[in-house]
CHARMM internal coordinates of N, CA and C (Angstrom, degrees):
IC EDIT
DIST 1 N 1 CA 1.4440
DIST 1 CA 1 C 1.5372
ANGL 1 N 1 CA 1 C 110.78
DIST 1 C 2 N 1.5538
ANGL 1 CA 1 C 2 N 101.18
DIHE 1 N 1 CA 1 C 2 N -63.33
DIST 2 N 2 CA 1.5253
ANGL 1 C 2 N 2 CA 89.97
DIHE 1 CA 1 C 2 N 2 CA 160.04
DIST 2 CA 2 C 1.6056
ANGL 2 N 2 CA 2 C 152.21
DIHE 1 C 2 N 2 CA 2 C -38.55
DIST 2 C 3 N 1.4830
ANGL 2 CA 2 C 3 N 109.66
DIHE 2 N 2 CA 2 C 3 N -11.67
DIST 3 N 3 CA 1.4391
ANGL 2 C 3 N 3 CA 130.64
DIHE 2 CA 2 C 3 N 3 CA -163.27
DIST 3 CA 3 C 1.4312
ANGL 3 N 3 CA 3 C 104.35
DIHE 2 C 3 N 3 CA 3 C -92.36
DIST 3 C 4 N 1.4417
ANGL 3 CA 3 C 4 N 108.37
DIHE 3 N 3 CA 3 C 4 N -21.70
DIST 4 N 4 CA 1.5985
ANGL 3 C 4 N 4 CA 118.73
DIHE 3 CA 3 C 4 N 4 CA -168.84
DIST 4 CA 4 C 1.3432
ANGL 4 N 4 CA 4 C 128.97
DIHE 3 C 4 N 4 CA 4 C -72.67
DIST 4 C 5 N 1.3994
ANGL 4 CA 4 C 5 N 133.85
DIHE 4 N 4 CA 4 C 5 N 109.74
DIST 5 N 5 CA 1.2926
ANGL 4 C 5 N 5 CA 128.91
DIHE 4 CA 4 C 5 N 5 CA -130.23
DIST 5 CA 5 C 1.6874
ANGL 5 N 5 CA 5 C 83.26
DIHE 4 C 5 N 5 CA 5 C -81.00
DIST 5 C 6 N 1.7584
ANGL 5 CA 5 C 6 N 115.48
DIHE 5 N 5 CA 5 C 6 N 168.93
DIST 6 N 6 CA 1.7470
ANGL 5 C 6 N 6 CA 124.55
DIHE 5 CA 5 C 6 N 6 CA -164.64
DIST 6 CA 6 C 1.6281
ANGL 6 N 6 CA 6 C 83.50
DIHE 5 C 6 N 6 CA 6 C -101.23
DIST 6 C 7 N 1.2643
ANGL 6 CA 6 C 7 N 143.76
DIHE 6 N 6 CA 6 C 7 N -16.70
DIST 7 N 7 CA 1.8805
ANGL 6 C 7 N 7 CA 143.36
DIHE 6 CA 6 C 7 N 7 CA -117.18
DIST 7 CA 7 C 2.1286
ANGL 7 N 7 CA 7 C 74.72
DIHE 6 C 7 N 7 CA 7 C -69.02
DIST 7 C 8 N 1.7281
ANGL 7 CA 7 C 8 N 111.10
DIHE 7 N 7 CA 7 C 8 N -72.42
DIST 8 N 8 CA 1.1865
ANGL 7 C 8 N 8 CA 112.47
DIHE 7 CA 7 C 8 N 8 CA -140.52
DIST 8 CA 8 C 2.0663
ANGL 8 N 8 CA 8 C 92.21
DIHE 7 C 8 N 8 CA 8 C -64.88
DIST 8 C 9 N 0.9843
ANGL 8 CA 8 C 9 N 134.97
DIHE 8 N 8 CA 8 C 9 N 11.88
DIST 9 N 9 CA 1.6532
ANGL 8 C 9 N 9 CA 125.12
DIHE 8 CA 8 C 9 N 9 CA -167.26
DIST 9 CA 9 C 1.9115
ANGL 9 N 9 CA 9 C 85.76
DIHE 8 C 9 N 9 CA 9 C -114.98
DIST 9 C 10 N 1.4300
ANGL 9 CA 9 C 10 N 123.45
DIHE 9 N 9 CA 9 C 10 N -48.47
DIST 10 N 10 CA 1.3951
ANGL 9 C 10 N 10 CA 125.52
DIHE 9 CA 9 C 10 N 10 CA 159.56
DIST 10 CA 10 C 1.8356
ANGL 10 N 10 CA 10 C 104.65
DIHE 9 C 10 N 10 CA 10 C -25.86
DIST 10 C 11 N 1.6108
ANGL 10 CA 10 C 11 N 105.35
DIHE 10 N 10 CA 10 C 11 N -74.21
DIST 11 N 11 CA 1.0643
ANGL 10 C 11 N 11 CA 115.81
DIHE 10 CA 10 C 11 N 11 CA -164.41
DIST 11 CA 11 C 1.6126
ANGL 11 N 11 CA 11 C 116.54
DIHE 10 C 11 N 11 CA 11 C -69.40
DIST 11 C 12 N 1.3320
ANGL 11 CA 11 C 12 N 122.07
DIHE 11 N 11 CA 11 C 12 N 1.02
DIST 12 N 12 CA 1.4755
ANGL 11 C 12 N 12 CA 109.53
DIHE 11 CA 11 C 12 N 12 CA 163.63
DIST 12 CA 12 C 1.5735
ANGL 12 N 12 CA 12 C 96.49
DIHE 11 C 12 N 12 CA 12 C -112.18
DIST 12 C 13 N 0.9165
ANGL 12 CA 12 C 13 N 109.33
DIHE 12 N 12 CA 12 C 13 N 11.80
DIST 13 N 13 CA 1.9831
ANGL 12 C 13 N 13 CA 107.90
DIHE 12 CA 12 C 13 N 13 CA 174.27
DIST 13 CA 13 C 1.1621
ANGL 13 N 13 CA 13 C 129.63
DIHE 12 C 13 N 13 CA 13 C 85.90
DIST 13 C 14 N 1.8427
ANGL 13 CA 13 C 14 N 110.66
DIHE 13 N 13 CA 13 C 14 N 36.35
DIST 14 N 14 CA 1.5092
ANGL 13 C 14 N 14 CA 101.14
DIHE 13 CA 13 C 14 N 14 CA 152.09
DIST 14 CA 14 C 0.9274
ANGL 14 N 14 CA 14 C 115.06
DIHE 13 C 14 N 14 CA 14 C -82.80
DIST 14 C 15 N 1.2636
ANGL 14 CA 14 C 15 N 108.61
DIHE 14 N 14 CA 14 C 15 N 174.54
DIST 15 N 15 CA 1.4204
ANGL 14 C 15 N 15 CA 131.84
DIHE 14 CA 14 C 15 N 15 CA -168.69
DIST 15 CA 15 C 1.7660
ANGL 15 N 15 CA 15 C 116.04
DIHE 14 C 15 N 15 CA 15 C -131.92
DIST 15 C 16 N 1.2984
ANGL 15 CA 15 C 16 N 96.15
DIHE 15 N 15 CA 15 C 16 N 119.99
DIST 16 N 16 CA 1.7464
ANGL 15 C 16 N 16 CA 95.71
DIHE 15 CA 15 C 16 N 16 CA -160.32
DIST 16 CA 16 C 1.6046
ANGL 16 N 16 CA 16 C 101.17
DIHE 15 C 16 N 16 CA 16 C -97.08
DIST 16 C 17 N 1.4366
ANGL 16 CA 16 C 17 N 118.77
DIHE 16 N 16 CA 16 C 17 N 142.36
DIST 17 N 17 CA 1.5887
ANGL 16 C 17 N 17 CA 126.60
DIHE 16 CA 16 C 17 N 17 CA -153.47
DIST 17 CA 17 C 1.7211
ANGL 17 N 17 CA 17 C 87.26
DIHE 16 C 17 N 17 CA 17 C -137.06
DIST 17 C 18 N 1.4727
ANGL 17 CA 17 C 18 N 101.56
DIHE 17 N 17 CA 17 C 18 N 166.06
DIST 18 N 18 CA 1.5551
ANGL 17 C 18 N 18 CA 108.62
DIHE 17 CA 17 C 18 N 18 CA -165.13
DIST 18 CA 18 C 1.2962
ANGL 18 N 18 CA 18 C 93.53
DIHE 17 C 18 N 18 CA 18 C -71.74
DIST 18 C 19 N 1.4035
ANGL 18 CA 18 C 19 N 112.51
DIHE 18 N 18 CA 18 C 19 N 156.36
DIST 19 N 19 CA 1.7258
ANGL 18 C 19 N 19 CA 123.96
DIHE 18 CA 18 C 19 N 19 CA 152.70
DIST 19 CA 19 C 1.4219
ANGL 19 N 19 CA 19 C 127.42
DIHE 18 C 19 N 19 CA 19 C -52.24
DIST 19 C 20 N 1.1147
ANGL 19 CA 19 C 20 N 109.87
DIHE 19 N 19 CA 19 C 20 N -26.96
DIST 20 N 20 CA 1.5894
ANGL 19 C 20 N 20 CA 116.03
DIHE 19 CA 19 C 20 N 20 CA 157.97
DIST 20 CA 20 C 0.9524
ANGL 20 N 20 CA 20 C 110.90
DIHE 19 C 20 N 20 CA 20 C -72.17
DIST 20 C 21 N 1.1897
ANGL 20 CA 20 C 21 N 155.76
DIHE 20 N 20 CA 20 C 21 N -61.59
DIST 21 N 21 CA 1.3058
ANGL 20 C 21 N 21 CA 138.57
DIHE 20 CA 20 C 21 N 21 CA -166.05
DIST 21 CA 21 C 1.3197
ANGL 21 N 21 CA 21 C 109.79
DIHE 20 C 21 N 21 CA 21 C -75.97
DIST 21 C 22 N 1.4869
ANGL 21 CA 21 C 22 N 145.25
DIHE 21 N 21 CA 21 C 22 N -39.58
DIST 22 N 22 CA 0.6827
ANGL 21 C 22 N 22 CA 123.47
DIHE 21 CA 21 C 22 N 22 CA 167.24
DIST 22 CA 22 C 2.1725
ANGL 22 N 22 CA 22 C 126.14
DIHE 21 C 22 N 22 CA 22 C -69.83
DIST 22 C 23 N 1.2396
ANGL 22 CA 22 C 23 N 116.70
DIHE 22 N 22 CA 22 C 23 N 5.17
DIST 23 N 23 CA 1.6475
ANGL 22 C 23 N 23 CA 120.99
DIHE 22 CA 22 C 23 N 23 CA 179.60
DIST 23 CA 23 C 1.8510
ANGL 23 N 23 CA 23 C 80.53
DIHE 22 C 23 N 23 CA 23 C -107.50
DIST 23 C 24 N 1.0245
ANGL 23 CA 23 C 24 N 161.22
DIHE 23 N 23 CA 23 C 24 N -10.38
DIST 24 N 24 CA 1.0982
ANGL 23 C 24 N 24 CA 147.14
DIHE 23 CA 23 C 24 N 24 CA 143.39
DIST 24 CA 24 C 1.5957
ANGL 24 N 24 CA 24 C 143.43
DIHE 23 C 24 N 24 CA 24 C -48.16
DIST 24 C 25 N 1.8808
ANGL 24 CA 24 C 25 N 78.79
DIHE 24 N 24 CA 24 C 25 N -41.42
DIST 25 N 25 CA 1.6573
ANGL 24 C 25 N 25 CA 119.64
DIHE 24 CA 24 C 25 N 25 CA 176.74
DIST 25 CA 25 C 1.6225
ANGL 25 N 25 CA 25 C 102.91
DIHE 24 C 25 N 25 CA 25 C -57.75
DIST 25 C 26 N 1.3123
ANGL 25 CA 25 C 26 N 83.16
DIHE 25 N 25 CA 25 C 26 N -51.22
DIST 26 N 26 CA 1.5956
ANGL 25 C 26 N 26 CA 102.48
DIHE 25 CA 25 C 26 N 26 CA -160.50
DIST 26 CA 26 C 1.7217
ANGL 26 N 26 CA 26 C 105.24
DIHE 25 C 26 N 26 CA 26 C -71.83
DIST 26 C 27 N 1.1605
ANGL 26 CA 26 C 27 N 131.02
DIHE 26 N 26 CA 26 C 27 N -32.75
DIST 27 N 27 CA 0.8567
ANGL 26 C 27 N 27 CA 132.86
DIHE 26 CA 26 C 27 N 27 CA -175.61
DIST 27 CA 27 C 1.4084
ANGL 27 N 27 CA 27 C 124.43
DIHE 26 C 27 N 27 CA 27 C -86.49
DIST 27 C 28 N 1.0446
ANGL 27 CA 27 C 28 N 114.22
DIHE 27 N 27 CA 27 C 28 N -50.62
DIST 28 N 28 CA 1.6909
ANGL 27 C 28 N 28 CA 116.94
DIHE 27 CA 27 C 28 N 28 CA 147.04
DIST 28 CA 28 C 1.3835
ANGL 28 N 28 CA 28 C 124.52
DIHE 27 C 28 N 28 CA 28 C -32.81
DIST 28 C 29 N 1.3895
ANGL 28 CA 28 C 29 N 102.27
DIHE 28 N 28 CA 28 C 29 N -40.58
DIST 29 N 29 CA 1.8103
ANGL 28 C 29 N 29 CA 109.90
DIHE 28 CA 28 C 29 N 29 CA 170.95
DIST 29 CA 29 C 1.3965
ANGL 29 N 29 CA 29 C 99.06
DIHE 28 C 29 N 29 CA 29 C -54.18
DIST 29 C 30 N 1.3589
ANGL 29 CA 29 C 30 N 118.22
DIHE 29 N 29 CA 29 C 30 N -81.46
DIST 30 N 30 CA 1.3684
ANGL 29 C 30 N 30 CA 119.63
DIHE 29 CA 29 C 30 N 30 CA -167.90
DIST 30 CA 30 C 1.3504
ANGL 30 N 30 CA 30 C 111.54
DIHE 29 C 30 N 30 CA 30 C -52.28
DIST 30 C 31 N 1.2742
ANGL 30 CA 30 C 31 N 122.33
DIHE 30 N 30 CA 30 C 31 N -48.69
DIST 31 N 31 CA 1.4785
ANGL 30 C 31 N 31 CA 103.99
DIHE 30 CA 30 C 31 N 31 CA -178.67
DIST 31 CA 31 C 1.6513
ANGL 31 N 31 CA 31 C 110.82
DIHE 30 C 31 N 31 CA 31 C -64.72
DIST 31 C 32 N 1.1606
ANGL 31 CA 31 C 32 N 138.53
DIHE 31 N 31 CA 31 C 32 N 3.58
DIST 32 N 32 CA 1.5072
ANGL 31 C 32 N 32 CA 147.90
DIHE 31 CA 31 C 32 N 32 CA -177.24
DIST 32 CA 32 C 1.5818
ANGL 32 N 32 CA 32 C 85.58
DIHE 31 C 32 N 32 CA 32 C -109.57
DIST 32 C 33 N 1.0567
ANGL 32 CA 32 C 33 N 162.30
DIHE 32 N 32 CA 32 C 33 N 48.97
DIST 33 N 33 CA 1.6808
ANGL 32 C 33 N 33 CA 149.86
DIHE 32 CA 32 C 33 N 33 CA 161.98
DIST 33 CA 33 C 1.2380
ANGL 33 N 33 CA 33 C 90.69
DIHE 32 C 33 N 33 CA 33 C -117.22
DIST 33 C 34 N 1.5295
ANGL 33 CA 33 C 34 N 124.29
DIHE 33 N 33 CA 33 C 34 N 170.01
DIST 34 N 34 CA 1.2416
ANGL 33 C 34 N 34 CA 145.26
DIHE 33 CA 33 C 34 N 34 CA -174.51
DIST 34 CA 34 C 1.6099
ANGL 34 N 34 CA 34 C 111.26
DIHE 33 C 34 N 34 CA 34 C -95.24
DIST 34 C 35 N 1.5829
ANGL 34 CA 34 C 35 N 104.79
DIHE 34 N 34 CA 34 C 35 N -19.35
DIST 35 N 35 CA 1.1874
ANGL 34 C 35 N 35 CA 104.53
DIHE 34 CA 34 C 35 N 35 CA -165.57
DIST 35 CA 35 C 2.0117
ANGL 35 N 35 CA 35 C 98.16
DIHE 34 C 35 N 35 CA 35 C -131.42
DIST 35 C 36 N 1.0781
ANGL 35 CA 35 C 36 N 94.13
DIHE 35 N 35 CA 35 C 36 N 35.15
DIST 36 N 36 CA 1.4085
ANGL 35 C 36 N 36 CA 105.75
DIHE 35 CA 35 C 36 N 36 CA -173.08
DIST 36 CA 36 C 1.5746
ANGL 36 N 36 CA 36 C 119.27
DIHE 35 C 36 N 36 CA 36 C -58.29
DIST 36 C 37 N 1.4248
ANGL 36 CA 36 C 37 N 124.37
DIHE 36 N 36 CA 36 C 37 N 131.84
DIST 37 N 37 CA 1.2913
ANGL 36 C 37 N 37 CA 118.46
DIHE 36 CA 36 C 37 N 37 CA 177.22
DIST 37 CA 37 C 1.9502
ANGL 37 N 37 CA 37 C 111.26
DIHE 36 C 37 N 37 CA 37 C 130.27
DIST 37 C 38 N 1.0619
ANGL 37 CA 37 C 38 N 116.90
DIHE 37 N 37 CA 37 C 38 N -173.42
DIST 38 N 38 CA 1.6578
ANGL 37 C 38 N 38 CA 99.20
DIHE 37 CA 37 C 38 N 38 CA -170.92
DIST 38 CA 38 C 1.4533
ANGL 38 N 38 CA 38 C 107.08
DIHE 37 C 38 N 38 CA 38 C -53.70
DIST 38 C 39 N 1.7205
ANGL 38 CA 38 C 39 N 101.58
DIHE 38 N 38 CA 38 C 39 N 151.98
DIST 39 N 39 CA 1.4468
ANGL 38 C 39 N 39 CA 104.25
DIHE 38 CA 38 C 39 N 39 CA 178.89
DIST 39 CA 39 C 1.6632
ANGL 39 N 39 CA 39 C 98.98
DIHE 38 C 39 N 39 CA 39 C -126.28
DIST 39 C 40 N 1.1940
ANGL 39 CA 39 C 40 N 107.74
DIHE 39 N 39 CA 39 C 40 N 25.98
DIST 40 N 40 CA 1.8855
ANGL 39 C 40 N 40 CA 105.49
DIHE 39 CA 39 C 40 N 40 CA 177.86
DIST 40 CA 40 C 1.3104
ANGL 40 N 40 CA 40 C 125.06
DIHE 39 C 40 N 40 CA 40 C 85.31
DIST 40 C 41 N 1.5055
ANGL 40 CA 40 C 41 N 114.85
DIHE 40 N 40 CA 40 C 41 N -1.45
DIST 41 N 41 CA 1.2438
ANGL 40 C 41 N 41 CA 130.99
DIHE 40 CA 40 C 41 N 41 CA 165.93
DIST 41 CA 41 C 1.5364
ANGL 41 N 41 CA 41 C 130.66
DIHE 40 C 41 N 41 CA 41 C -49.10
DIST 41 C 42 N 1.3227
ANGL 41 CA 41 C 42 N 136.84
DIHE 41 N 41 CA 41 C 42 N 134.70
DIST 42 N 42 CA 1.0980
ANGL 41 C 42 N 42 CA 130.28
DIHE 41 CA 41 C 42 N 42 CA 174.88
DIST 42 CA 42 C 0.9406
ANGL 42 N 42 CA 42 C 116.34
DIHE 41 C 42 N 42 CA 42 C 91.35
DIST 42 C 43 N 1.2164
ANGL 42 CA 42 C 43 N 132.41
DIHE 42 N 42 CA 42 C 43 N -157.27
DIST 43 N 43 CA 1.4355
ANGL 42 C 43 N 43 CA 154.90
DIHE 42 CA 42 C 43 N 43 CA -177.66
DIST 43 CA 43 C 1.5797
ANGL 43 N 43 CA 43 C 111.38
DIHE 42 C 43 N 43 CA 43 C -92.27
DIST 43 C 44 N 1.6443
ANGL 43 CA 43 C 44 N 113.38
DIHE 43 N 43 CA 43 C 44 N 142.00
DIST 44 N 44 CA 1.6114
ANGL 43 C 44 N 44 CA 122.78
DIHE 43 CA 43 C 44 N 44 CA 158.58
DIST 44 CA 44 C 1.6165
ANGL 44 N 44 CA 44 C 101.00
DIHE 43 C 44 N 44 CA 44 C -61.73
DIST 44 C 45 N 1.1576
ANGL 44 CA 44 C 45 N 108.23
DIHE 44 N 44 CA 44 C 45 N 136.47
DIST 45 N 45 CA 2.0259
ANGL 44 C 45 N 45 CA 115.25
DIHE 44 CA 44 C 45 N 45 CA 131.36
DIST 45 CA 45 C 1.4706
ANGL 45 N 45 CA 45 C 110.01
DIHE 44 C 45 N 45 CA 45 C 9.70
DIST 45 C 46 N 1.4765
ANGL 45 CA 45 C 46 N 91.00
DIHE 45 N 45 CA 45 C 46 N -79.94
DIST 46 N 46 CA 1.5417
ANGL 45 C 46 N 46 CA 105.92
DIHE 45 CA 45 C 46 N 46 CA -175.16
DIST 46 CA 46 C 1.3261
ANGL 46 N 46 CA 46 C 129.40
DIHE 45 C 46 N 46 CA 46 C -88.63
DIST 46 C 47 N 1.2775
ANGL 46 CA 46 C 47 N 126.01
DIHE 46 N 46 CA 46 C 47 N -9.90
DIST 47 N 47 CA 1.2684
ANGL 46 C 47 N 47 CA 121.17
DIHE 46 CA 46 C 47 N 47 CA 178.32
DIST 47 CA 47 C 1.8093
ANGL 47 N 47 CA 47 C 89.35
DIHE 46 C 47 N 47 CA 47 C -84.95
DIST 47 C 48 N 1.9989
ANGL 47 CA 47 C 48 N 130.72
DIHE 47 N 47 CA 47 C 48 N -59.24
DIST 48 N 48 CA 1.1564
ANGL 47 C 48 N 48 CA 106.19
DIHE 47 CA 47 C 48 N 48 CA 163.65
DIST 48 CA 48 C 1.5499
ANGL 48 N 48 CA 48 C 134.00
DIHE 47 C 48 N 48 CA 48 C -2.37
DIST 48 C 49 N 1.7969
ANGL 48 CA 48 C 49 N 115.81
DIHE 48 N 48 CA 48 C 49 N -74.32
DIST 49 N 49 CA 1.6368
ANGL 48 C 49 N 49 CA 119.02
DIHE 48 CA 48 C 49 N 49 CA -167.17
DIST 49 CA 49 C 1.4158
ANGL 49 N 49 CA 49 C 107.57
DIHE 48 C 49 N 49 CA 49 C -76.50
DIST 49 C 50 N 1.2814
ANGL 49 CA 49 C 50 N 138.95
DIHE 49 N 49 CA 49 C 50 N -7.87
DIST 50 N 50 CA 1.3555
ANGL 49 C 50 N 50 CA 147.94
DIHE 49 CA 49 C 50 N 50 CA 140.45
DIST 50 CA 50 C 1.2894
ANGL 50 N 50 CA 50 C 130.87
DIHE 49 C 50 N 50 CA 50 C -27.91
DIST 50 C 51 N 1.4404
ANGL 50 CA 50 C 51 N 79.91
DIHE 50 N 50 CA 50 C 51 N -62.28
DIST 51 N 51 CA 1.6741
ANGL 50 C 51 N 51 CA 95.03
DIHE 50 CA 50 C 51 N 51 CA 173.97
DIST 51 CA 51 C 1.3025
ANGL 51 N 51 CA 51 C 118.72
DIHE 50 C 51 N 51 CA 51 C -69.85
DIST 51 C 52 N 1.7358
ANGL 51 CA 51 C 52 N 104.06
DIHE 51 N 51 CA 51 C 52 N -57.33
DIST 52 N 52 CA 1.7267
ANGL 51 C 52 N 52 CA 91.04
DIHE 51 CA 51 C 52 N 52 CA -172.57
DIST 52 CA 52 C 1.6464
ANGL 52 N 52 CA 52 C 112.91
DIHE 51 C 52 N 52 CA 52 C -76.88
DIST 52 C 53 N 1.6307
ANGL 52 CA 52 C 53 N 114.72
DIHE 52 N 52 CA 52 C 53 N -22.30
DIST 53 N 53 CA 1.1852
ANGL 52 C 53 N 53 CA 97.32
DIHE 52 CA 52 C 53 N 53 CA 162.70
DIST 53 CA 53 C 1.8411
ANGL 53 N 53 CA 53 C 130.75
DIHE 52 C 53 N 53 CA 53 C -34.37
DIST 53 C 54 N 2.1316
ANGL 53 CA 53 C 54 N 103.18
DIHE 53 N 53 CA 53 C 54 N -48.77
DIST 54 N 54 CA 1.3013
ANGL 53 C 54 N 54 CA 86.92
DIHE 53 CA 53 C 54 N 54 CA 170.61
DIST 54 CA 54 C 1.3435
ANGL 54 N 54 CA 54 C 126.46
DIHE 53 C 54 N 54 CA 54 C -65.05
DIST 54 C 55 N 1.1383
ANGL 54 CA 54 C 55 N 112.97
DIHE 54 N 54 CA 54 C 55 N -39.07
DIST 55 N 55 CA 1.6994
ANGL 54 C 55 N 55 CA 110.57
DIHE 54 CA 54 C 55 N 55 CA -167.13
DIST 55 CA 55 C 1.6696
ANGL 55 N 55 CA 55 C 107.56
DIHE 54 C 55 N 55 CA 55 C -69.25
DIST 55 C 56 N 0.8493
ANGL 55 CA 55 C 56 N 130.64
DIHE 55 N 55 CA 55 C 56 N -5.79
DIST 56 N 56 CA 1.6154
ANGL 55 C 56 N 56 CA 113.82
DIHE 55 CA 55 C 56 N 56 CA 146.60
DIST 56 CA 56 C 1.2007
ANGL 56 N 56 CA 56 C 121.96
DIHE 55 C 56 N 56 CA 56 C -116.37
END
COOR INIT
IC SEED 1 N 1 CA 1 C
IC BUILD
């Protein structure tokens, strides 16, 4: 995803803003939701040390 050049999103006229402001943006959102806080995303605790246990 990362590899994907921005040229044609430039060329219809976005406009690219720092990463801070937008992980700020973003975070304020969520802390402004009604239902704010984990949503079940990701990984357990334990399924995490599982994993990287295997990979090394």
């Amino acid at each position: 995803m990362n590899a994907r050049s921005n040229k044609r999103a430039l060329a219809a006229g976005l406009e690219l803003r720092p990463l801070s402001d937008t992980l700020a943006d973003t975070l304020q959102w969520e802390l402004d939701r009604e239902d704010a806080g984990p949503h079940g995303a990701g990984l357990t605790d334990s399924d995490e040390r599982e994993l990287l246990t295997a990979l090394t």
